[in-house]
matplotlib code that plots the C-alpha trace (Angstrom):
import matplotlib.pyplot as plt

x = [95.5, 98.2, 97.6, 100.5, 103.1, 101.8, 102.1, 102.4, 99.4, 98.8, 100.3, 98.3, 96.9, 95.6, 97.9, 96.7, 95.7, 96.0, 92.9, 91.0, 88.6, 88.6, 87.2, 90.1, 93.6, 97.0, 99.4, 102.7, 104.0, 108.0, 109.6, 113.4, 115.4, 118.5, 120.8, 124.1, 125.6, 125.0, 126.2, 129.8, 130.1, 128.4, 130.8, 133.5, 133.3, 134.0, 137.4, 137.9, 139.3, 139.2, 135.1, 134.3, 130.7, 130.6, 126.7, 126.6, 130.0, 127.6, 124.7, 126.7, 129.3, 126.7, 124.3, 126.8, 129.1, 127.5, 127.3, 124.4, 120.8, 119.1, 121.6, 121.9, 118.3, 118.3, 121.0, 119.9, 115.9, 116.9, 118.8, 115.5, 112.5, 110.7, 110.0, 111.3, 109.9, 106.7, 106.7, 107.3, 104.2, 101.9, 102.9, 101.8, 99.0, 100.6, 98.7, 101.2, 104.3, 106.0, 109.2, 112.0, 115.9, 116.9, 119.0, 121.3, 120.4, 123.2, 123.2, 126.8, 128.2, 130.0, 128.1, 128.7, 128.4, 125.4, 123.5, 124.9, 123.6, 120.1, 119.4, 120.1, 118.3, 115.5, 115.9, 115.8, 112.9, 111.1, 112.1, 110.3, 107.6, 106.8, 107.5, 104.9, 102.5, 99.8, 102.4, 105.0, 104.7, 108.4, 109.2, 112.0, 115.6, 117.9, 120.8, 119.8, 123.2, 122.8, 119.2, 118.7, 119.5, 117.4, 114.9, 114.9, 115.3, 111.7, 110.4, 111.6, 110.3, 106.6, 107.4, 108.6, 105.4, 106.7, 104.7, 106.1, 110.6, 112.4, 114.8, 116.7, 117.0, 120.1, 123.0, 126.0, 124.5, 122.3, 119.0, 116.3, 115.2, 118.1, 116.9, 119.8, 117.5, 114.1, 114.5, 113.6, 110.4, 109.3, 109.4, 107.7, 105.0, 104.8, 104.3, 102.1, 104.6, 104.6, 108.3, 109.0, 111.2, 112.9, 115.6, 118.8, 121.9, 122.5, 125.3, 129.3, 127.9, 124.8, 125.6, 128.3, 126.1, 123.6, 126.7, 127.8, 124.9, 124.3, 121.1, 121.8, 119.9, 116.5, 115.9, 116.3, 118.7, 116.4, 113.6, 115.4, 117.2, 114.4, 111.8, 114.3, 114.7, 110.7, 110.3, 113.1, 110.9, 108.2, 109.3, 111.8, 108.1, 109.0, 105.3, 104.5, 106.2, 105.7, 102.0, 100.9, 103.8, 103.1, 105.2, 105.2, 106.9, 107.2, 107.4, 104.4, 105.9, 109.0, 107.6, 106.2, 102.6, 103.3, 105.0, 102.2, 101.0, 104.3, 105.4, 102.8, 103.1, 107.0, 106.7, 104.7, 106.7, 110.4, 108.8, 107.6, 110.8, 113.1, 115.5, 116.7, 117.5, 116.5, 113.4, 110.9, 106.8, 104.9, 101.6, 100.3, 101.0, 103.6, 100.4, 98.4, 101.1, 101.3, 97.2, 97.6, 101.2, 102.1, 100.5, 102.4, 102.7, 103.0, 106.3, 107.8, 105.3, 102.6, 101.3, 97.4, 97.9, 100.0, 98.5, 94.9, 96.3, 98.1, 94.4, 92.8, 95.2, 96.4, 92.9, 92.2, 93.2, 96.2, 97.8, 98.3, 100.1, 103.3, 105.6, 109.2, 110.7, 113.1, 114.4, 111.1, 109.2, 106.6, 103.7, 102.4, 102.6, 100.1, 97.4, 97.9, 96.9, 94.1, 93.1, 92.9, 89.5, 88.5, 85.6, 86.3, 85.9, 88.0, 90.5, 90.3, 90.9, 93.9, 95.4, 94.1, 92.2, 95.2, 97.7, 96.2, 95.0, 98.1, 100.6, 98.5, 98.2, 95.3, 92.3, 91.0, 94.2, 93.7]
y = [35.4, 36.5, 39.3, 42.2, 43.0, 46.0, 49.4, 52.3, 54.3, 58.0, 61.0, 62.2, 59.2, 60.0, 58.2, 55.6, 56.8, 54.9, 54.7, 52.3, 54.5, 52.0, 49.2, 48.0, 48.5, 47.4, 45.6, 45.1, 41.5, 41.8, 44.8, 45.2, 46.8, 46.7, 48.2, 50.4, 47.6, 44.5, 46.3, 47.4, 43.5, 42.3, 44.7, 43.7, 40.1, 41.7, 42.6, 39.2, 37.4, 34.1, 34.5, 32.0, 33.0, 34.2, 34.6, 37.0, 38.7, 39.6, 40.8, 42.7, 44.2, 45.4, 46.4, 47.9, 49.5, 50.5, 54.4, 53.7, 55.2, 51.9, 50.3, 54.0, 54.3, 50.9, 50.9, 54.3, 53.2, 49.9, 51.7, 53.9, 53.0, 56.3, 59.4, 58.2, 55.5, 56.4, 59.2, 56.4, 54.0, 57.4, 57.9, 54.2, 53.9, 51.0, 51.3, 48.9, 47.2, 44.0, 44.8, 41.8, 41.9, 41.9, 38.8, 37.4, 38.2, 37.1, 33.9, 34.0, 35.3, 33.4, 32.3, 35.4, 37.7, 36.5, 36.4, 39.8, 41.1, 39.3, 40.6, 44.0, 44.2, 43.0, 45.5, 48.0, 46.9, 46.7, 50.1, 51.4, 49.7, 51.5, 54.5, 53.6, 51.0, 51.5, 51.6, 48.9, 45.1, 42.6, 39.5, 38.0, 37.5, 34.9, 33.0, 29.4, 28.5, 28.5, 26.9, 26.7, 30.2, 31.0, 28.9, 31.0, 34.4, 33.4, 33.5, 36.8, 37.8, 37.4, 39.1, 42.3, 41.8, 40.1, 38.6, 35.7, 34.9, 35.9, 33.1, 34.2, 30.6, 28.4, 29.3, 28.8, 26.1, 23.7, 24.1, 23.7, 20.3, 19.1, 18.2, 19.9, 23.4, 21.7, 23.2, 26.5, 25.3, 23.9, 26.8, 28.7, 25.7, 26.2, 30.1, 29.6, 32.1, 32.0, 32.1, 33.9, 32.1, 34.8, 34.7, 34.0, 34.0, 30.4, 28.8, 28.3, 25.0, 26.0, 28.7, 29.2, 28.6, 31.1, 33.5, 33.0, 34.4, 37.3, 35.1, 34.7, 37.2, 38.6, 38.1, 33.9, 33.0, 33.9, 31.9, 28.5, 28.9, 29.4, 27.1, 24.1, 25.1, 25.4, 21.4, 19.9, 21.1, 19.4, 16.2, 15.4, 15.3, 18.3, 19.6, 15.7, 15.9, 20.0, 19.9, 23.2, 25.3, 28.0, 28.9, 32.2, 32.6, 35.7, 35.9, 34.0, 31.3, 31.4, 29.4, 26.2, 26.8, 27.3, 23.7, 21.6, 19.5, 17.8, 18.0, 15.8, 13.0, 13.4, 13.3, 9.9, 8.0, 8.8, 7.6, 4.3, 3.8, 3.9, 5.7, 7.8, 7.1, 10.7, 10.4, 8.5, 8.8, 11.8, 11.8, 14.1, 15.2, 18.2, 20.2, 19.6, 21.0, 23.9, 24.6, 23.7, 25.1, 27.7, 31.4, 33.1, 36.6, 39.2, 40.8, 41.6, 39.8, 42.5, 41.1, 40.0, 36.6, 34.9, 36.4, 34.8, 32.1, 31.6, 31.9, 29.5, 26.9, 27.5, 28.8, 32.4, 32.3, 31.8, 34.5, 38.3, 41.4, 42.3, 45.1, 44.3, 47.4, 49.0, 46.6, 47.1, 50.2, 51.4, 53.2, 51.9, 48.3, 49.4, 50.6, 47.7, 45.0, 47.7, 46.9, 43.0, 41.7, 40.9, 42.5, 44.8, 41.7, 39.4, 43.0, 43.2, 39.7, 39.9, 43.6, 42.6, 39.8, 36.9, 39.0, 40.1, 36.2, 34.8, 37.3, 38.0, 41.3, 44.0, 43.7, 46.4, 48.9, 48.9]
z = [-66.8, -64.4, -62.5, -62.9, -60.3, -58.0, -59.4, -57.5, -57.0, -58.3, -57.0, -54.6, -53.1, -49.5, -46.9, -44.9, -41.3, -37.6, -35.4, -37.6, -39.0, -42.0, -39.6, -38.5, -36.7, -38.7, -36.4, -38.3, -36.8, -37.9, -37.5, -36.9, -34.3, -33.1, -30.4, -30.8, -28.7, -30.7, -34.0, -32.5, -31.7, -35.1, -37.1, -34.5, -36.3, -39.8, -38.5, -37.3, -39.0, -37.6, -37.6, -40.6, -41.6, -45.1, -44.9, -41.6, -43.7, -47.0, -44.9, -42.0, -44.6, -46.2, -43.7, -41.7, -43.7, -47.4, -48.1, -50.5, -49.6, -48.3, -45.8, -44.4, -43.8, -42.3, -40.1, -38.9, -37.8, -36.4, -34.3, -33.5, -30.9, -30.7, -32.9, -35.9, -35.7, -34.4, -37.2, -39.7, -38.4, -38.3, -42.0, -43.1, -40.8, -38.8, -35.3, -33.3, -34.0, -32.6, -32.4, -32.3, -32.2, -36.0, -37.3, -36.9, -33.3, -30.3, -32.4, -34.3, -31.1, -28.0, -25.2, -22.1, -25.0, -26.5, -23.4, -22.5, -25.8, -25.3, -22.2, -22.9, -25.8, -24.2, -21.4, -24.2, -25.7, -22.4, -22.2, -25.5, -24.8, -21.3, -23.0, -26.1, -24.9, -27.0, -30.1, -29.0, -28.2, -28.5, -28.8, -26.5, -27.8, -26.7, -27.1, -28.3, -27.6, -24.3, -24.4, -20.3, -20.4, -23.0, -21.7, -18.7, -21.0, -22.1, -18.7, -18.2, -21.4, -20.2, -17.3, -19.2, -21.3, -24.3, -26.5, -28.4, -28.8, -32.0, -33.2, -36.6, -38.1, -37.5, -34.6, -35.6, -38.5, -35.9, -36.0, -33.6, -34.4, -32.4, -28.6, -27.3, -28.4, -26.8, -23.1, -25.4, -27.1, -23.8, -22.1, -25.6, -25.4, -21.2, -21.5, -24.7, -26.2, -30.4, -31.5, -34.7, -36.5, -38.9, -41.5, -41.5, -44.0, -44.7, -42.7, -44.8, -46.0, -47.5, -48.8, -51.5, -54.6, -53.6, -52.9, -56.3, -58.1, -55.4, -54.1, -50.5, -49.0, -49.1, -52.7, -52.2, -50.1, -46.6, -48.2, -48.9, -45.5, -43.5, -45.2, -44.9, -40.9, -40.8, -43.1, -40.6, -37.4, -39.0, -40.6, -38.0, -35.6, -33.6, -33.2, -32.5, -29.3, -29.2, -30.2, -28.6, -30.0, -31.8, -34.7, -36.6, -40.3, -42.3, -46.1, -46.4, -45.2, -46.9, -50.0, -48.3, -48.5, -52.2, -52.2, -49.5, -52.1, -53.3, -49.8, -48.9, -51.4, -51.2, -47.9, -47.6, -50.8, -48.7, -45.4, -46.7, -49.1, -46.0, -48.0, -44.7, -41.5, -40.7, -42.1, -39.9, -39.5, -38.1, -36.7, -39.6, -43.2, -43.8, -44.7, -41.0, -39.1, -41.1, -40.8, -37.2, -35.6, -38.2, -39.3, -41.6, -42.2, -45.6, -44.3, -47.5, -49.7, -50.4, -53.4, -53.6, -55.3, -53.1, -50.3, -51.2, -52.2, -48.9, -47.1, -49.6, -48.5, -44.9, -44.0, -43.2, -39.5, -40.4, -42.7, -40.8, -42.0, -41.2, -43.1, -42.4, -41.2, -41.7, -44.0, -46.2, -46.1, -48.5, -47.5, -51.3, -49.5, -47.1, -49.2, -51.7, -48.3, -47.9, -51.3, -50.9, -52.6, -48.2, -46.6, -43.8, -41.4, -42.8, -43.1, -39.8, -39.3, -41.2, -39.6, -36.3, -34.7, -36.1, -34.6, -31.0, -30.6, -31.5, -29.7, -27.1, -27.2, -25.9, -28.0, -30.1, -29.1, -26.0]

ax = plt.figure().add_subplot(projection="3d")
ax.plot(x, y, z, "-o")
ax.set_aspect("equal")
plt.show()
């Protein structure tokens, strides 16, 4: 029988609390800002119009300019890293949030501006998180298309504290399989940094179709955008000559684990047909990389059967909570994961203990 969509609970509800009373802390592992600077230039390329990106045009316009409720709120607490904020993670129990520059990032923008953009918010963050250390950890933005620079941009980012990089998907429609991006993942595999590897719109030649029918954002588009990005890095061997990087994908990993089995046997049948040239032998199966180089997180996905399923077949190291804010903000979501048939170690395994191994951050709040 299939189990029912979440309903929301009864009025009345107790809200869930920080200081893990319950036997465990809830670190939220994706959660959005953005500075007042990078959304003057973002909304600077709506008005542009020589700046051909229908994809980053449907979110921003949105996102940026909608009077309806939602893309107020958002725009509005991206924009925030203190009280409101803070006020907002005391009202859903979150006890620390990694923060990370929200897509598209610096990565539609030109070179000097997107390492301008980068680096500040990354000073920003730095900021916050001096301000809030028990409350705050980041991930490092850069500019992949300047990868020395961002290579560098890492470096700095451990400095400041960081714990892991943020890429939002493609840049300007390459991807990261391409060597011309490896001086980044050396220096993420060198600094045993994770990078989160978070949505993006699709780029103009990928996209159209999902355009179309209104399915190029969060609702579809994000996940067949950022699963294909994640199946290049591995079938093009990426964690064969990277096999220490760590990768971390939201949205329960944007479908794939849902997909390992045919991946597998697909996988195998194209590599011994020969039918691409781009398509050559890896040292695993699709599935191995994914239980060894990936963890996923629930970001948006706060529903109990994929996210057991998810542990049954990535293993339960390697699936930890995350709420996507502001984009997604339900203090509902919260108790729902609270509510996941886990005992309270393997609850704290999935709030916690995945996420402060991974990012490297203090153990037990500290």
């Amino acid at each position: 029988m299939t189990e029912p969509l979440p309903t929301f609970p009864p009025t009345g509800t107790p809200a869930p609390k920080t200081g893990g009373a319950q036997g465990y802390l809830r670190i939220a592992t994706e959660e959005a800002f953005a500075t007042p600077e990078i959304i003057k230039v973002w909304l600077g390329l709506l008005d542009d119009p020589s700046f051909d990106d229908p994809g980053f045009r449907s979110l921003w316009s949105f996102y940026g300019t909608a009077t309806a409720e939602r893309p107020r709120f958002i725009l509005e607490h991206l924009q925030d890293l203190g009280d409101k904020r803070l006020k907002a993670m005391d009202d859903a129990g979150i006890d620390r949030a990694i923060l990370s520059l929200t897509s598209p990032g610096a990565q539609p923008l030109k070179k000097d501006v997107a390492r301008e953009q980068a680096t500040l918010a990354n000073d920003r963050l730095a900021e916050a998180i001096k301000k809030h250390p028990g409350r705050f950890s980041g991930l490092t933005a850069v500019a992949p298309q300047d990868p020395e620079y961002s290579a560098k941009e890492i470096e700095r980012g451990k400095s400041l504290g960081f714990n892991g990089v943020i890429i939002n998907s493609h840049t300007q429609g390459e991807y990261l399989d391409d060597p011309k991006f490896w001086p980044i993942l050396e220096s993420a595999q060198a600094q045993d940094t994770p990078i989160y590897l978070h949505p993006n719109t699709a780029p103009k030649n990928f996209i159209q179709p999902m355009l179309d029918a209104g399915l190029d954002g969060a609702i579809w588009g994000f996940a067949v955008e950022t699963g294909t990005h994640l199946l290049r890095l591995i079938t093009k061997g990426v964690f064969d000559r990277f096999p220490n990087l760590k990768l971390v994908v939201g949205h329960l990993g944007e479908a794939l684990p849902f997909w390992l089995y045919r991946l597998d046997y697909m996988h195998g049948a194209t590599v011994r047909s020969g039918r691409y040239e781009a398509m050559k032998p890896i040292e695993l199966k699709p599935s191995e990389y994914m239980r060894r180089n990936i963890w996923v997180t629930t970001s948006g996905m706060a529903w109990a059967p994929a996210i057991m399923f998810c542990r049954e077949v990535l293993g339960a190291d390697r699936v930890m909570y995350a709420m996507d804010y502001p984009y997604e903000y339900q203090v509902d979501e919260v108790r729902w994961q609270d509510d996941l048939p886990l005992t309270v170690a393997e609850k704290k395994q999935f709030y916690q203990t995945i996420a402060e191994d991974v990012f490297g951050l203090p153990k037990g709040g500290e």
